[in-house]
One Martini backbone bead per residue (centre of mass of N, CA, C, O) as a GRO file, in nm:
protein
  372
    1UNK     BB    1  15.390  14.135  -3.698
    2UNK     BB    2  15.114  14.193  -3.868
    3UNK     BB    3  15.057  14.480  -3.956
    4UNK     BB    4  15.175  14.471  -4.246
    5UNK     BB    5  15.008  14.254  -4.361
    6UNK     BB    6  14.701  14.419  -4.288
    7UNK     BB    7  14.776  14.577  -4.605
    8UNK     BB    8  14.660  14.290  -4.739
    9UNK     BB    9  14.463  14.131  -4.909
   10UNK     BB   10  14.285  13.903  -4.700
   11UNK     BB   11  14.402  13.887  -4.487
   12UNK     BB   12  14.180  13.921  -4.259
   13UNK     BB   13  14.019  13.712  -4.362
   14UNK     BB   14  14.200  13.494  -4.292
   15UNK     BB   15  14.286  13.572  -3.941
   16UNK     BB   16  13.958  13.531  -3.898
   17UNK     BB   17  13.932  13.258  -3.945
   18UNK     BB   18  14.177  13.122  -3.754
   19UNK     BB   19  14.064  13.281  -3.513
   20UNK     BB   20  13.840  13.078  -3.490
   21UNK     BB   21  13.976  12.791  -3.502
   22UNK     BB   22  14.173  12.892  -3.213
   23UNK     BB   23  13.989  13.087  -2.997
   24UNK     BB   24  14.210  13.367  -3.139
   25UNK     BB   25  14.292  13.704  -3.135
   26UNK     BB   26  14.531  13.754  -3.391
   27UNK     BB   27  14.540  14.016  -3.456
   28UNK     BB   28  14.574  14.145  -3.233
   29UNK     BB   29  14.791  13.987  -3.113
   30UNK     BB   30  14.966  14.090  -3.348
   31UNK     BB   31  14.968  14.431  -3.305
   32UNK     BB   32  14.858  14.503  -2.978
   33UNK     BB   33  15.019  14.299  -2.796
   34UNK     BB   34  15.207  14.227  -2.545
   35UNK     BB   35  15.504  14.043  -2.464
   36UNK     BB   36  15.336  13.863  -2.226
   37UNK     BB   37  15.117  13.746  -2.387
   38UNK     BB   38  15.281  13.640  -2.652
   39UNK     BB   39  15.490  13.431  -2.517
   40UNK     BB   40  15.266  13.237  -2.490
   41UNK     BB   41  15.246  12.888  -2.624
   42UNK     BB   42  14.917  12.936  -2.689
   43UNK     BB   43  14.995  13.198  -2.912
   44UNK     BB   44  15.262  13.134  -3.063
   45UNK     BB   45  15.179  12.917  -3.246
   46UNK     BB   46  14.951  13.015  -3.417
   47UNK     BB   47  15.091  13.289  -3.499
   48UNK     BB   48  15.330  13.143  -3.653
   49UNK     BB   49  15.138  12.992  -3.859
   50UNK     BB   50  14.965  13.182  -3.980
   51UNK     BB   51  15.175  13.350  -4.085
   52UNK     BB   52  15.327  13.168  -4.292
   53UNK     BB   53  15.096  13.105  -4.452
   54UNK     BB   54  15.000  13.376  -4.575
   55UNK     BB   55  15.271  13.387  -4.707
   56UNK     BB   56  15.253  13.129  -4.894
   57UNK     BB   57  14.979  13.247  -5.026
   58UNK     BB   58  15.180  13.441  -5.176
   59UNK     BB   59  15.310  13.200  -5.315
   60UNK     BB   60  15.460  13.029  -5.618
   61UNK     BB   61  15.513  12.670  -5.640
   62UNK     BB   62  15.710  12.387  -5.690
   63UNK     BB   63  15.976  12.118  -5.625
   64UNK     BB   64  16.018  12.123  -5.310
   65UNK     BB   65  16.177  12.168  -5.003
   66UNK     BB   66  16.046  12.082  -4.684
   67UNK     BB   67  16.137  12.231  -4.341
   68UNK     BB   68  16.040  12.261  -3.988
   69UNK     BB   69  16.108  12.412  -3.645
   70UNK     BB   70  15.893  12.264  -3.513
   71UNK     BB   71  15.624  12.418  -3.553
   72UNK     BB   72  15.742  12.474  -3.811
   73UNK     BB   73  15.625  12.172  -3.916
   74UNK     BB   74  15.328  12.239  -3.962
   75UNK     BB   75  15.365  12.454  -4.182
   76UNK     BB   76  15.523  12.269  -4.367
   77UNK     BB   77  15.309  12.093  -4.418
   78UNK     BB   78  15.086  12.230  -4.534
   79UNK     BB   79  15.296  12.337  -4.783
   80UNK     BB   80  15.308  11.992  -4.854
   81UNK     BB   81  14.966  11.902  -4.848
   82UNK     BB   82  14.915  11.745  -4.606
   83UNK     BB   83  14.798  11.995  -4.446
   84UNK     BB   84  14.574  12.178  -4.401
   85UNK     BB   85  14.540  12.530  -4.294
   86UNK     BB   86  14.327  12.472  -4.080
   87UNK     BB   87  14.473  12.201  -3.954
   88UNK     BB   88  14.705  12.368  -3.846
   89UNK     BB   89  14.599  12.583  -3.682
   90UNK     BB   90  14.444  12.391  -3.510
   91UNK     BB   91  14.675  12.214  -3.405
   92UNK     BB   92  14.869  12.446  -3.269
   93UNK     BB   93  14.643  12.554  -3.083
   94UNK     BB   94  14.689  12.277  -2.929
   95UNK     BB   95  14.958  12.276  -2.890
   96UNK     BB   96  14.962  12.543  -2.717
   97UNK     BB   97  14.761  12.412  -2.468
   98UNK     BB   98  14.928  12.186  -2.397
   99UNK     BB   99  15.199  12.278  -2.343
  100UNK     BB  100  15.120  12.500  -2.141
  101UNK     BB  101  15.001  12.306  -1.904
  102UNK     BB  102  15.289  12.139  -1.916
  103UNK     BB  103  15.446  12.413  -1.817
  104UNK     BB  104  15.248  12.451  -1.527
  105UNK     BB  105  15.350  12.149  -1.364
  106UNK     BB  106  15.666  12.263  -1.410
  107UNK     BB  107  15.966  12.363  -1.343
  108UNK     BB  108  16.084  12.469  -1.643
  109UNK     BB  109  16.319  12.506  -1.951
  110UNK     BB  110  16.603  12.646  -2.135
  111UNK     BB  111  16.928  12.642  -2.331
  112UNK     BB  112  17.197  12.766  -2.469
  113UNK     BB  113  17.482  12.581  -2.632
  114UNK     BB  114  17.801  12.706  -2.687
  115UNK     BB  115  18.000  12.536  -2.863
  116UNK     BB  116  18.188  12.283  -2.922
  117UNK     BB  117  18.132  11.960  -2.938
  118UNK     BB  118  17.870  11.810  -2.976
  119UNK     BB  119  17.942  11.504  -2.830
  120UNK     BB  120  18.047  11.657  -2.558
  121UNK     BB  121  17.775  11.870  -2.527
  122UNK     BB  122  17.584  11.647  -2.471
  123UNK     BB  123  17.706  11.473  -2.259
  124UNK     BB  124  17.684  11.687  -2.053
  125UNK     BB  125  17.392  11.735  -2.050
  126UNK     BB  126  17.301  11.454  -1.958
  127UNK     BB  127  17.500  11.481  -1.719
  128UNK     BB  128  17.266  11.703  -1.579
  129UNK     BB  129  16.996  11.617  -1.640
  130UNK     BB  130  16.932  11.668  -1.962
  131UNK     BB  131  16.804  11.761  -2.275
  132UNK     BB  132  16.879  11.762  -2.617
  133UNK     BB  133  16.624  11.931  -2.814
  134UNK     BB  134  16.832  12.072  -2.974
  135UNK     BB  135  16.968  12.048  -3.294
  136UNK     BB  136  17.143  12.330  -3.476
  137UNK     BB  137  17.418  12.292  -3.489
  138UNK     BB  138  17.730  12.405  -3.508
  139UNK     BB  139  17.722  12.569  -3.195
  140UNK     BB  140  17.392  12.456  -3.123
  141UNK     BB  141  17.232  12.370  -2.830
  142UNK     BB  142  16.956  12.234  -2.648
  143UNK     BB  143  16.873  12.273  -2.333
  144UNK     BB  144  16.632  12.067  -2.141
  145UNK     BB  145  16.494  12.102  -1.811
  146UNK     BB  146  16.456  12.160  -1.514
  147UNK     BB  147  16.551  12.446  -1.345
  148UNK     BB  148  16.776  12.362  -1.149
  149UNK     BB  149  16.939  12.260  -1.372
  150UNK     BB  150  16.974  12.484  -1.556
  151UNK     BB  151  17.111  12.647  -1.371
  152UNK     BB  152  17.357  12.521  -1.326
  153UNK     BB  153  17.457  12.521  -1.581
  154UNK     BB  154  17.491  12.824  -1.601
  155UNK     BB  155  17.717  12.799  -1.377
  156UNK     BB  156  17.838  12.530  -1.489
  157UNK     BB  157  18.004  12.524  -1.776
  158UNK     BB  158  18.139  12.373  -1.984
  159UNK     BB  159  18.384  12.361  -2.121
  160UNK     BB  160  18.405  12.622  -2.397
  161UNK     BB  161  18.120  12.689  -2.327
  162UNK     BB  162  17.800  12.880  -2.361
  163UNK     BB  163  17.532  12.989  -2.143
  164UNK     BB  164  17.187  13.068  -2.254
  165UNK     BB  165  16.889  13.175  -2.137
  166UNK     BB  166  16.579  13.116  -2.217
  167UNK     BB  167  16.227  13.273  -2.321
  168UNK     BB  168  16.053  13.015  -2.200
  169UNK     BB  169  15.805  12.834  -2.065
  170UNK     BB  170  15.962  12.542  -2.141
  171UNK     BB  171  16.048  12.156  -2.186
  172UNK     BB  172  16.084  12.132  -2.491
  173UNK     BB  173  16.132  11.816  -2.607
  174UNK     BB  174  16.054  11.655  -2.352
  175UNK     BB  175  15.883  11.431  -2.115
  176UNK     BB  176  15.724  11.712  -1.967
  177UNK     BB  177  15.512  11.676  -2.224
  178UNK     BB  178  15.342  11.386  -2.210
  179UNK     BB  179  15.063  11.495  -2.191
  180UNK     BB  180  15.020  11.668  -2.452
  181UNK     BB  181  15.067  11.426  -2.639
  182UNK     BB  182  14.809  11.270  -2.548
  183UNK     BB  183  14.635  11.526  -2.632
  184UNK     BB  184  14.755  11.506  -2.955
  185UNK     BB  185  14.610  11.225  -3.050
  186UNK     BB  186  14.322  11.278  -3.033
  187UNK     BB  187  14.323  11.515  -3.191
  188UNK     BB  188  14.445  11.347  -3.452
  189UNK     BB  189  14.184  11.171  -3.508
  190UNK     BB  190  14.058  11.443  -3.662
  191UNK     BB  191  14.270  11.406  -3.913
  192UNK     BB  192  14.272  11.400  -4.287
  193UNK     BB  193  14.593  11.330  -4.380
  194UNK     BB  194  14.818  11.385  -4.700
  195UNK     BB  195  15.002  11.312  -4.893
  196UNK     BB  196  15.250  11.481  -4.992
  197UNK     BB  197  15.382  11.648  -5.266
  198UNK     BB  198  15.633  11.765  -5.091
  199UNK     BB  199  15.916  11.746  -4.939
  200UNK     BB  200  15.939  11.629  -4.632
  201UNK     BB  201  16.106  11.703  -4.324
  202UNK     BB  202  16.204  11.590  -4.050
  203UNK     BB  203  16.291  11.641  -3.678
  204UNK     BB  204  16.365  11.306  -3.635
  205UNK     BB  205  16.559  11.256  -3.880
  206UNK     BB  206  16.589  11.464  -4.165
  207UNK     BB  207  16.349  11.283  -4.320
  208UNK     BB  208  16.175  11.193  -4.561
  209UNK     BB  209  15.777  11.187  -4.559
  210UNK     BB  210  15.510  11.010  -4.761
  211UNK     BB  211  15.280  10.952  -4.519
  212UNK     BB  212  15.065  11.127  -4.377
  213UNK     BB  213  15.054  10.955  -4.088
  214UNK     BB  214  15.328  10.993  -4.012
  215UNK     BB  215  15.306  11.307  -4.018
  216UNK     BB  216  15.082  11.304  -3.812
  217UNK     BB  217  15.270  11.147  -3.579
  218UNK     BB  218  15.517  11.334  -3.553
  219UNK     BB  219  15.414  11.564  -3.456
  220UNK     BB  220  15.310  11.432  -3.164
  221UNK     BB  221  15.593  11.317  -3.102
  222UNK     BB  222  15.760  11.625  -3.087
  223UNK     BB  223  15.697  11.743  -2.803
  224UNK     BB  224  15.930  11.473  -2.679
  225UNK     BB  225  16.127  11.542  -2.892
  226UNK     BB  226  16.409  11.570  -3.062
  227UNK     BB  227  16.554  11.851  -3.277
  228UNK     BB  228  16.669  11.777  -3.589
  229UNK     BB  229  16.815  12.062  -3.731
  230UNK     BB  230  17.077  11.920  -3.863
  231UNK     BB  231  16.975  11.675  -4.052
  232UNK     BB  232  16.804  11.824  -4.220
  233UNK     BB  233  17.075  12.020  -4.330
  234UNK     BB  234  17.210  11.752  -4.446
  235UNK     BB  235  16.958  11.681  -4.655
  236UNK     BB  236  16.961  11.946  -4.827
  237UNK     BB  237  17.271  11.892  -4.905
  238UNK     BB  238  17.231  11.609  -5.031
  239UNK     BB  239  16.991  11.726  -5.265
  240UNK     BB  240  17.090  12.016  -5.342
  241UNK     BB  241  17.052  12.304  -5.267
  242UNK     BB  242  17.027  12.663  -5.398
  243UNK     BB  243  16.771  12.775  -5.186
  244UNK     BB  244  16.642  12.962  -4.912
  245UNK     BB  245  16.334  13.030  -4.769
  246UNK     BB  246  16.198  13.203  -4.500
  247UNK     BB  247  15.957  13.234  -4.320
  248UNK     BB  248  15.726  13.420  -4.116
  249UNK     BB  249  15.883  13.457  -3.916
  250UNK     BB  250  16.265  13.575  -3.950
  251UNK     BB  251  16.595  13.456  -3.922
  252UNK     BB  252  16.700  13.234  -3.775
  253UNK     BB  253  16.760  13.005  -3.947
  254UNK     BB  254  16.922  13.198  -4.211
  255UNK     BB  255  17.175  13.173  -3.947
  256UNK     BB  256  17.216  12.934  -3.942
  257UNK     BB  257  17.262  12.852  -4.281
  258UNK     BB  258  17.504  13.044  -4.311
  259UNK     BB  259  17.680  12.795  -4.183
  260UNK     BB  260  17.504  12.526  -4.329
  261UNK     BB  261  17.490  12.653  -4.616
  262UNK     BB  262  17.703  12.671  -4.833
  263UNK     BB  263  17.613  12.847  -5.142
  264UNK     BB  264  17.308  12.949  -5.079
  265UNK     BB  265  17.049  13.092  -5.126
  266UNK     BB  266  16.899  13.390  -4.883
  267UNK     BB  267  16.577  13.379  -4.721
  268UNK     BB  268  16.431  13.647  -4.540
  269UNK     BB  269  16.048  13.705  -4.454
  270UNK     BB  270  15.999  14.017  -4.301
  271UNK     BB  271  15.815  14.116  -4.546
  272UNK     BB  272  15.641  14.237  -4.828
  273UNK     BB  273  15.834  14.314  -4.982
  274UNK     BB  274  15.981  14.015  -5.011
  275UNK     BB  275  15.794  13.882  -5.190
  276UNK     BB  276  15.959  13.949  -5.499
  277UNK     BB  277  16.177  13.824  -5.444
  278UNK     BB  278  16.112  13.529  -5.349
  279UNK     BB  279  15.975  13.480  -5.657
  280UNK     BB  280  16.234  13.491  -5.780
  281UNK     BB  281  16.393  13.291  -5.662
  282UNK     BB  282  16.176  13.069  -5.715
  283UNK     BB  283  16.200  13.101  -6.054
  284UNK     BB  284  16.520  13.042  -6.078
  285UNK     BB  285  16.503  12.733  -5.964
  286UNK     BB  286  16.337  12.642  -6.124
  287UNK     BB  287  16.429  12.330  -6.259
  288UNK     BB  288  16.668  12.221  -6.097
  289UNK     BB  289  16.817  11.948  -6.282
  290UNK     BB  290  16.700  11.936  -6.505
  291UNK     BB  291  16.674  11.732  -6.807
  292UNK     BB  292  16.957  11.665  -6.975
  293UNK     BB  293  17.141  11.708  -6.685
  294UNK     BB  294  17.011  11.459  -6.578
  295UNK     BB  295  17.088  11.159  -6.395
  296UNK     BB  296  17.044  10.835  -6.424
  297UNK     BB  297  17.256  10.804  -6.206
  298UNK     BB  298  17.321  10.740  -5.878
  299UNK     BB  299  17.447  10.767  -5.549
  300UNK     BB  300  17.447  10.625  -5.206
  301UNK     BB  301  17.605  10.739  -4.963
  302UNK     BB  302  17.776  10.847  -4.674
  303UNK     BB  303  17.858  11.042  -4.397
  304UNK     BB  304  17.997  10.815  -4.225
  305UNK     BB  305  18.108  10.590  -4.025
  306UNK     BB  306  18.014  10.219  -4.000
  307UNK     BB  307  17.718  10.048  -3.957
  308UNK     BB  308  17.524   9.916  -4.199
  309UNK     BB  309  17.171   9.954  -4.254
  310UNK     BB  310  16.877   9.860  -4.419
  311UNK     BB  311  16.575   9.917  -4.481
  312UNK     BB  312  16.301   9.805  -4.411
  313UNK     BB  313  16.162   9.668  -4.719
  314UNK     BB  314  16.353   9.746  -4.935
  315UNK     BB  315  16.415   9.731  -5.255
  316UNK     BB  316  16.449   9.666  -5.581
  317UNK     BB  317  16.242   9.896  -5.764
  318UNK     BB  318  16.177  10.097  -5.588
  319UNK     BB  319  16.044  10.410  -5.477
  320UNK     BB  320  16.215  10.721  -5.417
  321UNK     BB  321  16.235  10.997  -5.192
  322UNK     BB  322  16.390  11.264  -5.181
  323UNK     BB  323  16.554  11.220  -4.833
  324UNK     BB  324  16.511  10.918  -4.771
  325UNK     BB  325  16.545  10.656  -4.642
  326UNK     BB  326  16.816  10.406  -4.699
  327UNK     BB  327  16.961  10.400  -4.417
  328UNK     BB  328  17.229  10.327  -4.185
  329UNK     BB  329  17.475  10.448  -3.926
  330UNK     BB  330  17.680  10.319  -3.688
  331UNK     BB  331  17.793  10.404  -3.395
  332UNK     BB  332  17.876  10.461  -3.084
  333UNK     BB  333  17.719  10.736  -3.031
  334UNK     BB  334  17.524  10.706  -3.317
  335UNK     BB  335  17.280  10.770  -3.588
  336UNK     BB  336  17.262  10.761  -3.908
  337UNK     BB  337  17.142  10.889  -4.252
  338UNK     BB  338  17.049  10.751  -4.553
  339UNK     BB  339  17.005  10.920  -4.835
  340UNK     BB  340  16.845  11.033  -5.088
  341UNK     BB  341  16.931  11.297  -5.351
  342UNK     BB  342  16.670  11.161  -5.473
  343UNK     BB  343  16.467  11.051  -5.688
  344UNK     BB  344  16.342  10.762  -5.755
  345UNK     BB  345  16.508  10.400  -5.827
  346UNK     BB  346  16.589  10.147  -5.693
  347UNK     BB  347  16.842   9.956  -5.807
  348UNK     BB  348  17.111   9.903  -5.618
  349UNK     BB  349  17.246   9.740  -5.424
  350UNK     BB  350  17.611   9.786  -5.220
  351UNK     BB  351  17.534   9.719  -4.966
  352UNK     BB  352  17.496   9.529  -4.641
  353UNK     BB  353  17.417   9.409  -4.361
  354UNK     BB  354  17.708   9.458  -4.173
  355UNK     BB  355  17.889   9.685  -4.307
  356UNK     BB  356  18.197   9.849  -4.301
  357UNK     BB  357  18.199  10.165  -4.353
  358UNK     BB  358  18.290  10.491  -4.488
  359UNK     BB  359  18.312  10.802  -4.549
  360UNK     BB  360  18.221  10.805  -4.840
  361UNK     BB  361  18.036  10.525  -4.950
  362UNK     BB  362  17.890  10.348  -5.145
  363UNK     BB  363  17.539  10.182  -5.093
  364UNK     BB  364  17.361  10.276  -5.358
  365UNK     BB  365  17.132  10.296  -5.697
  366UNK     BB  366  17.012  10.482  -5.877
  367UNK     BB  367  16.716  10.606  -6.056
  368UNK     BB  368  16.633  10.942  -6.187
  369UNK     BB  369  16.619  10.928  -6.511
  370UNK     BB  370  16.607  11.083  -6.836
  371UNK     BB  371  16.696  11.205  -7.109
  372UNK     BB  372  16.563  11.523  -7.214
   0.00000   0.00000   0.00000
């Protein structure tokens, strides 16, 4: 996993710093530890912060949206300026040991459903007494909760979708973790994080968080809270990316994007090799949609059919980030975030807090920007 990193200038230095911060030899763990060592979800946390980031110090960018799956959302903070890599690291480094004591407290587990509508396939694990932990988009959810309940699932999957089980240590994001929640509270308590410079967007509910104090409360409470990376991708897509670069160890989310972000350009970083390729993608998005071609007003849409209501405390006339949530969409199932395409000025309500909005429906509009 590192070997190749320990090739470039300064790793050996950036991994000893690391390794003193989380009181784990990351150098070995990552070059000569067996599977067995590494699986421990004390050891794959720092280990995954630690490495991400030395990638993100070799890349110059600027106007980015940052955003990462679990654990890598700790990475995605630092990376929008919100943590420092120091805090990035320790804070990992107790988040997998807080997790792995919880996950040594009870025999619990976690499984991938696959295929399925996502609304019937929810519905199922929870009636299995399972928790939906993962929503990874269309085709992929996973379900953790007690072992006992996960091998049923596994035996009896419900109709048209497939069950696999993952080799995880526990059932991460959800009850059987607030243990380690606790723990890691106090912990939050000595890290003064900043607010983002970076568009990042939460795993709680795939809108951009703006408020440093937020960002690290989100982080703590994400260890039993679902992640919702369907969101996140949903958020993307409203957006408009049109390139993502997945930091290593990298692959699995690229796999996931490849199906949820038609047309956008893909990069996962699994070697130095890729790091130049990396900052050409970076350099040629750089300053998309910017200049002459920016509109001066945006709309913003909803996602879905249902029952808008606006954020509370939003006015006309504040500033809003790029990903933002900026109301809600309520159906029968689910609630949706609906959120701002860009950065700009809400100018104006287009639409009242119960009102019954149709799916592609203005609900309000931006000012994003002046000609030229």
């Amino acid at each position: 996993m590192l070997s190749p990193w320990l090739e470039l200038d300064g790793v050996a230095e950036q991994l000893a710093a690391y390794s003193e911060l989380s009181g784990l030899d990351l150098a070995r763990l990552g070059t000569s530890a067996d599977a067995e060592e590494i699986k421990d979800t004390a050891v794959t946390q720092p280990l995954i912060v630690a490495l991400g980031l030395i990638v993100a110090s070799r890349l110059k960018f600027s106007d980015i949206v940052t955003a990462g799956h679990s654990i890598g959302e700790v990475t995605a903070a630092s990376v929008a300026g919100s943590l420092t890599p120091a805090d990035a690291v320790s804070f990992a480094a107790r988040r997998g040991a807080e997790m792995a004591a919880a996950c040594a407290a009870t025999p619990t587990s976690m499984a991938a459903v696959l295929g399925g509508e996502p609304d019937d396939v929810v519905a199922a694990i929870v009636t299995a007494g399972l928790t939906p932990a993962n929503r990874n988009g269309a085709g992929q959810i996973v379900a953790a909760g007690s072992a006992d309940a996960i091998a049923r699932l596994i035996d009896n999957p419900p109709a048209g979708v497939r069950v696999r089980p993952l080799q995880v240590a526990g059932a991460f994001h959800t009850k059987f973790m607030a243990p380690a929640e606790t723990s890691l509270r106090a912990v939050a308590a000595q890290f003064t994080p900043a607010d983002p410079e970076q568009i990042l967007l939460s795993n709680a509910d795939g809108t951009a968080v703006s408020d440093g104090r937020t960002v690290l409360a989100r982080l703590v409470a994400q260890v039993t809270r679902p992640v919702r990376w369907d969101l996140c991708l949903a958020t993307l897509r409203t957006v408009g990316i049109t390139a993502a670069i997945e930091l290593a160890p990298a692959g699995t989310l690229t796999g996931i994007a490849k199906r949820e972000l038609p047309g956008v350009e893909l990069l996962a970083i699994k070697s130095p090799e890729h790091l130049e390729q990396a900052q050409l993608l970076i350099d040629s998005t750089a300053g998309h949609g910017q200049g002459e071609h920016t509109p001066d007003v945006r709309v913003v849409i909803t996602p879905t059919k249902g029952i808008f209501t606006r954020t509370h405390g939003l006015s006309e006339g504040e500033p809003i980030v790029g990903g933002a949530r900026i109301g809600t969409i309520r159906t029968n199932r689910d609630e949706f975030a609906v959120v701002a395409p860009a950065s700009g000025v809400l100018a104006e309500w287009l639409k009242h807090d119960g009102d019954i909005v149709g799916a592609g429906l203005p609900v309000a509009r931006l000012s994003t920007g002046t000609e030229g």
